[in-house]
N, C-alpha and C positions, 0 to 999 in steps of 0.2 A: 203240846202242839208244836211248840219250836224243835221240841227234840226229833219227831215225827218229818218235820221240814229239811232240817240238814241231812236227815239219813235219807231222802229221798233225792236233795242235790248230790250229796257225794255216789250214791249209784249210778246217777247219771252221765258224772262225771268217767266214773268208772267204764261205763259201757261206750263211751264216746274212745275215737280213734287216738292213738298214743303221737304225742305232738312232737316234730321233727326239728333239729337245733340245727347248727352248722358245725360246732364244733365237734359231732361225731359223737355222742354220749349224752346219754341222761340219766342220771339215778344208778352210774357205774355201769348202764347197760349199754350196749353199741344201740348208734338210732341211723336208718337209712335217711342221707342228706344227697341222693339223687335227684333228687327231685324237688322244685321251689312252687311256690305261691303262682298259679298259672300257667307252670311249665311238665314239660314233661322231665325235662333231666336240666341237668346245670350247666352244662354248656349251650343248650339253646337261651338259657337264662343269661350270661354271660354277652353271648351272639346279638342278642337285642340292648342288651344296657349300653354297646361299643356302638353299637348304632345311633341308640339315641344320643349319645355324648358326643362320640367325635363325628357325626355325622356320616359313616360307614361302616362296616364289622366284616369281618373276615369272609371271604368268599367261598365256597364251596370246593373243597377241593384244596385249600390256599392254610397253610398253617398257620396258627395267630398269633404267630411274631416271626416272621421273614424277616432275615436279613443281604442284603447287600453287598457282594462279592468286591473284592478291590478292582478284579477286570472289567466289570458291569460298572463301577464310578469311573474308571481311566476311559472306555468307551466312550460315556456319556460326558466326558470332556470336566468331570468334576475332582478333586482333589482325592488320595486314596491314603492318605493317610499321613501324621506329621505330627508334632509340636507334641506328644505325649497323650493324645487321640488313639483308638481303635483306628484299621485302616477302614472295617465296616461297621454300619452303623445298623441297626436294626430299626425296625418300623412295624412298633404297632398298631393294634385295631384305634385310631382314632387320635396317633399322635404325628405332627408334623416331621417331617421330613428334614431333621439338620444336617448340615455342613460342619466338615471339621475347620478349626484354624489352621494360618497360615504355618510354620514353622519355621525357625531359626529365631536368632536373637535379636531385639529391636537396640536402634542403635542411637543412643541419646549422646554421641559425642562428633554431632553434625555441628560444621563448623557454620551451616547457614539459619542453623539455629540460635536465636541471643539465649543467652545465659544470664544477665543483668537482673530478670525476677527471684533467680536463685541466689539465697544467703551463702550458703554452703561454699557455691563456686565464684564468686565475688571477693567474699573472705579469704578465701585459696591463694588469688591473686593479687588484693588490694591492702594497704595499710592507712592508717593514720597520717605516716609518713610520703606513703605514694600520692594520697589524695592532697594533701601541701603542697607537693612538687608541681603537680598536674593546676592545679588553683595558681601560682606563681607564675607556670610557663603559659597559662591563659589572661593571665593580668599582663605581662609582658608586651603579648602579642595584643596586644588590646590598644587599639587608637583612636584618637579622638579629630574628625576632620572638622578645623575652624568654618566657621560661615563665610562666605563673601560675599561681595557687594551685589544685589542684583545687577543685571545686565542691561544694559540701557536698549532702547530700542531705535536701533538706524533705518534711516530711510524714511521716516516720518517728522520732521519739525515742523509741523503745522501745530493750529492752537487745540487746548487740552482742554477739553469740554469736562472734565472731572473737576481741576481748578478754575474754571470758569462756574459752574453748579455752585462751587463751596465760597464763592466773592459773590453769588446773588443771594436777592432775599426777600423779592417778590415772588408772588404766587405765580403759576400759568394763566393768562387772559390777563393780567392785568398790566394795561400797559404803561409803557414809560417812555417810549419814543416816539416820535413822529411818524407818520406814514402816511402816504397817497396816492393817489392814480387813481383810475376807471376799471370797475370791476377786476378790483383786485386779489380778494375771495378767490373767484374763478380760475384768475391765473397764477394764485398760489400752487390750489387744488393739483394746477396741474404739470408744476415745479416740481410739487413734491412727489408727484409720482415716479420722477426719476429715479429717486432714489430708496435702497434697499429698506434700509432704517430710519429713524429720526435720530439716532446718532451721528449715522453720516450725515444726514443734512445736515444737525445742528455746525459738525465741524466744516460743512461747505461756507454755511453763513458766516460764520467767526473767520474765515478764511480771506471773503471776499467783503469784510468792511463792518461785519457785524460785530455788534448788535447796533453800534449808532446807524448804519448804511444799508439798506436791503436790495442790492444789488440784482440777487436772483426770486427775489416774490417768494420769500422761504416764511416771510416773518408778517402777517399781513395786521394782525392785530396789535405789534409793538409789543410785546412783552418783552421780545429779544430770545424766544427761544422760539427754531425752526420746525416747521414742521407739526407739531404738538407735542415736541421733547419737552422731558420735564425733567428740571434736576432734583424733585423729590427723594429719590433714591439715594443719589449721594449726598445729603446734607444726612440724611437719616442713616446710614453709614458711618458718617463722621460720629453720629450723637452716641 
């Protein structure tokens, strides 16, 4: 029964059409390879694969590798040739269209180029001995300018609410001097609007009799400091 089975596949194998290779032979015999798997001949076969790949295939008419004349790239404003380049370039079914390089030689001994990451050309020029010298003539030139005294400030000898802060040691509101008059508050309130700061006021007060004398209604609660200045700041400075 088996033996019955294979001589009925090998006949059929037999009677069936003789199978076509590429490389032109089979079994020592020549094999026609015009023609591919859904094609009629191998260049429509060919015509369709450039399509599908480079997304076009050669035109009707149009040879499938055209090349590029050097008058037709000088025309079109593009380079014709140089640096060890063809002067044309061909262009096949589905491959981009290159440009040749620029030609001549690139010039690495631009003086507006530094050289200083190069060992090579460092070493060429520098020693052991050069960089001592250069270390020396930069210690040399090298100076040291003394401090001076800060500069005093003219044109103001009035009193210094910074060393008046750091000689008190009362709180703000808490007072220590005398004071009076009729709604006093009020005409503080509106002393102190005169001025920018309660710096400046503190130093108008100190100016005109303060802190024992309140002269301008700077100081209405007696603590001695105008305005609502506080020398918290500068005691807390000093600490």
């Amino acid at each position: 029964m088996w033996r019955y089975a294979c001589l009925s596949l090998g006949l059929l194998a037999a009677c069936g059409p003789a199978p076509r290779y590429s490389d032109g032979t089979f079994d020592g015999g020549p094999v026609d390879i015009g023609s591919g798997v859904g094609f009629d001949d191998y260049q429509s076969y060919e015509a369709a694969r450039s399509a599908r790949e480079g997304g076009f295939g050669p035109a009707e008419g149009v040879p499938a590798n055209p090349a590029i004349s050097a008058e037709e790239l000088g025309a079109a404003g593009l380079p014709t040739g140089g640096g060890g380049l063809p002067a044309t370039q061909p262009i096949g079914a589905g491959e981009p269209l290159s440009t040749t390089r620029p030609s001549g030689p690139v010039d690495v001994n631009n003086p507006g180029i530094s050289d200083e990451q190069s060992f090579e050309a460092v070493s060429a020029r520098e020693s052991i001995e050069s960089d001592a010298e250069r270390l020396q003539r930069q210690a040399q030139a090298y100076r040291v300018i003394p401090p001076t005294a800060v500069p005093t400030r003219r044109g103001n000898d009035g009193p210094n609410i910074v060393a008046y802060a750091l000689g008190t040691g009362n709180a703000v509101g808490e007072q220590i001097y005398r004071r009076g008059g009729i709604a006093r508050d009020s005409r503080s309130a509106r002393a102190c609007a005169r001025y920018p700061s309660p710096d400046l006021a503190q130093e108008a007060f100190l100016d005109r009799g303060g802190p024992e004398r309140d002269r301008l209604n700077l100081d209405p609660d007696g603590d001695g400091f105008a305005c609502g200045w506080d020398p918290a700041p500068f005691r807390a400075a000093r600490r």
